[in-house]
C-alpha positions in Angstrom: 93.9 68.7 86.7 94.9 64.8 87.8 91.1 63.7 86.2 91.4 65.9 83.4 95.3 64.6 82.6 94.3 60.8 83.4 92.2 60.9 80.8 94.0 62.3 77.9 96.6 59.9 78.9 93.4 56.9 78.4 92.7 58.9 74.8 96.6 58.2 73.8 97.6 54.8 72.3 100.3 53.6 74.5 103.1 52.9 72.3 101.6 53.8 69.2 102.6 56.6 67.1 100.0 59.2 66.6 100.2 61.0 62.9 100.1 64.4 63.3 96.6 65.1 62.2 95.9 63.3 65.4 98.3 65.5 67.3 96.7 68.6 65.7 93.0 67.5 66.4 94.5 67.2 70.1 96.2 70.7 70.4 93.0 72.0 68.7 90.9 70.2 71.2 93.1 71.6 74.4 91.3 75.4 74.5 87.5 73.8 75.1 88.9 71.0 77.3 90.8 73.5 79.0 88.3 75.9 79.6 85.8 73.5 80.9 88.4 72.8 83.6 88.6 76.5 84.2 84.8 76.8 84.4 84.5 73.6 87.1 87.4 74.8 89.2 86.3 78.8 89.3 82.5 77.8 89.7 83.5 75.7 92.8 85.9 78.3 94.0 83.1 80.8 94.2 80.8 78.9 96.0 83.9 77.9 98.6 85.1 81.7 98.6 81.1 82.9 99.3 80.8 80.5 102.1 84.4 81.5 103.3 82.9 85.0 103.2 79.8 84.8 104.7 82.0 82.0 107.5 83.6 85.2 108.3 81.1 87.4 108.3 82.4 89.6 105.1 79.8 90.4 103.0 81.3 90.4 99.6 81.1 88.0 97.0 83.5 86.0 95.3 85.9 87.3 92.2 86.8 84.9 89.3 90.0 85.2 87.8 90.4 85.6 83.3 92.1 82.4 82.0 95.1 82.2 81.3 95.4 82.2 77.5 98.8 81.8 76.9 99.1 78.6 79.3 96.6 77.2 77.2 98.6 78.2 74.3 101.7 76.4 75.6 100.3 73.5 76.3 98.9 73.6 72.4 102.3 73.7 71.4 103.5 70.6 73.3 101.2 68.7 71.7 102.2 70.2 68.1 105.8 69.8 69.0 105.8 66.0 69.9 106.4 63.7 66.7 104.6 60.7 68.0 103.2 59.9 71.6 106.5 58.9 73.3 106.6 61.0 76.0 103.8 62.9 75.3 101.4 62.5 78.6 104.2 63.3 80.7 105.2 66.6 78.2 101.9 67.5 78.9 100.6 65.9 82.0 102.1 68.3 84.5 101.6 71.3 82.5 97.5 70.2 82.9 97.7 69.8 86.3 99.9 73.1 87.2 97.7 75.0 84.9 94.2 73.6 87.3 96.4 74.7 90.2 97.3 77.8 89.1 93.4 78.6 88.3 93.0 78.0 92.2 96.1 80.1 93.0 94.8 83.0 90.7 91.4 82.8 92.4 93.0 83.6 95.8 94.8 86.2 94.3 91.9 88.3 92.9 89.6 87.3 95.5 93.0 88.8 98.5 92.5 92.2 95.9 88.9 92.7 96.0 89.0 92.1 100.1 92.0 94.8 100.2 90.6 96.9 97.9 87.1 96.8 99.9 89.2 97.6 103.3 89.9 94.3 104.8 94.1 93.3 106.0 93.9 89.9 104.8 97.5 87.6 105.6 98.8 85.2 103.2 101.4 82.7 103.9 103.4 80.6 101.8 104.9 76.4 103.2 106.6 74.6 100.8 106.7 70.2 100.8 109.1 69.1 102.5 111.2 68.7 99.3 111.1 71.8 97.9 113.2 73.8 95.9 115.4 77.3 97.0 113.1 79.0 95.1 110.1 78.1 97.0 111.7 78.1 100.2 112.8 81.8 99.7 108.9 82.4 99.7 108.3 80.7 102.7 106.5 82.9 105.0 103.9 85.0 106.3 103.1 88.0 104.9 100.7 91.0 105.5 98.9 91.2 101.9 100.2 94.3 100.7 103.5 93.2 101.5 104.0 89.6 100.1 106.6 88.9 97.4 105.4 89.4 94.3 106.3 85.6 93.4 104.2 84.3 96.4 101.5 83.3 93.9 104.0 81.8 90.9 104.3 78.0 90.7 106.6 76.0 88.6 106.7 72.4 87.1 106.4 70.0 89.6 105.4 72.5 92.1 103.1 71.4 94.9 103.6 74.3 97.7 100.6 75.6 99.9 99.6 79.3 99.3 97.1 79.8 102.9 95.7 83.4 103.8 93.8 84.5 107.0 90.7 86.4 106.9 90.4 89.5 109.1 89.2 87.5 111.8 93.0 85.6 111.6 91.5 82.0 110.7 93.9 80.1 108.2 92.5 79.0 104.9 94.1 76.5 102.6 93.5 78.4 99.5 93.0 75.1 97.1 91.1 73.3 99.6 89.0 76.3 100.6 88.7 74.3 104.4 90.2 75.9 107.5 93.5 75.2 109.3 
């Protein structure tokens, strides 16, 4: 999401205007750029979530998660929506980098359904920064799967909390680093 934000922000003149043909060609440009991102981050995932598996002795294999459509959609509109590049990379620099996050957070999320649905108790536990907000605290936690909050997964702007679950052999995993803790 940071590579993939950078550079956008190297595509945009700084301090130019951009004509909205230029805006348009941008927003029509997001889906394929977008994807790709979805298709390098869920690619890797799987390997990391196999490995994981196998690390653990579970023999299943790894569960991608459907794009998110309508993220992609949003961001389209922020581009459409800005009249010239002033404070365009940062209307639509942290949406980028959220959205990559949230493909890793999804991930986790399907894979944690296929491993309860196939038997297995996995835990999941939620630490915010240390500067986060009373949403995110609320979720702090650790939580049997089938009992987590159903907002455990949810991010907003800005947020950068770590979403971990244990495997049933109780290891921690960071679930967007894939390494243990």
């Amino acid at each position: 999401g940071n590579l993939l934000s950078v550079a956008i922000e190297k595509s945009i003149p700084d301090g130019e205007s951009i004509e909205y043909n230029q805006l348009a060609l941008l927003s029509d440009m997001m889906p394929k750029l977008l994807k790709n991102n979805y298709t390098l981050i869920t690619d890797f995932g799987a390997k990391v979530q196999k490995q994981l598996n196998n690390n653990f002795g579970v023999g299943l294999n790894a569960v991608k998660p459907k794009i998110d459509k309508g993220r992609v959609a949003r961001i389209q509109e922020q581009i459409i929506e800005s009249v010239d590049n002033i404070g365009l990379v940062q209307k639509i620099s942290e949406p980028i980098i959220n959205y990559s996050m949230s493909i890793v957070t999804s991930m986790i999320y399907e894979n944690l359904e296929f491993q309860k649905n196939a038997g297995l108790s996995p835990r999941i536990s939620r630490k915010s920064n240390g500067n986060a907000c009373e949403w995110c605290q609320n979720l702090t936690g650790i939580y049997e799967y089938t009992k987590h909050p159903d907002d455990i997964f949810k991010r907003h702007k800005f947020c950068r909390c770590l979403v971990e679950y244990q495997e049933p052999n109780s290891k921690k995993v960071n679930v967007h680093t894939g390494k243990n803790t």
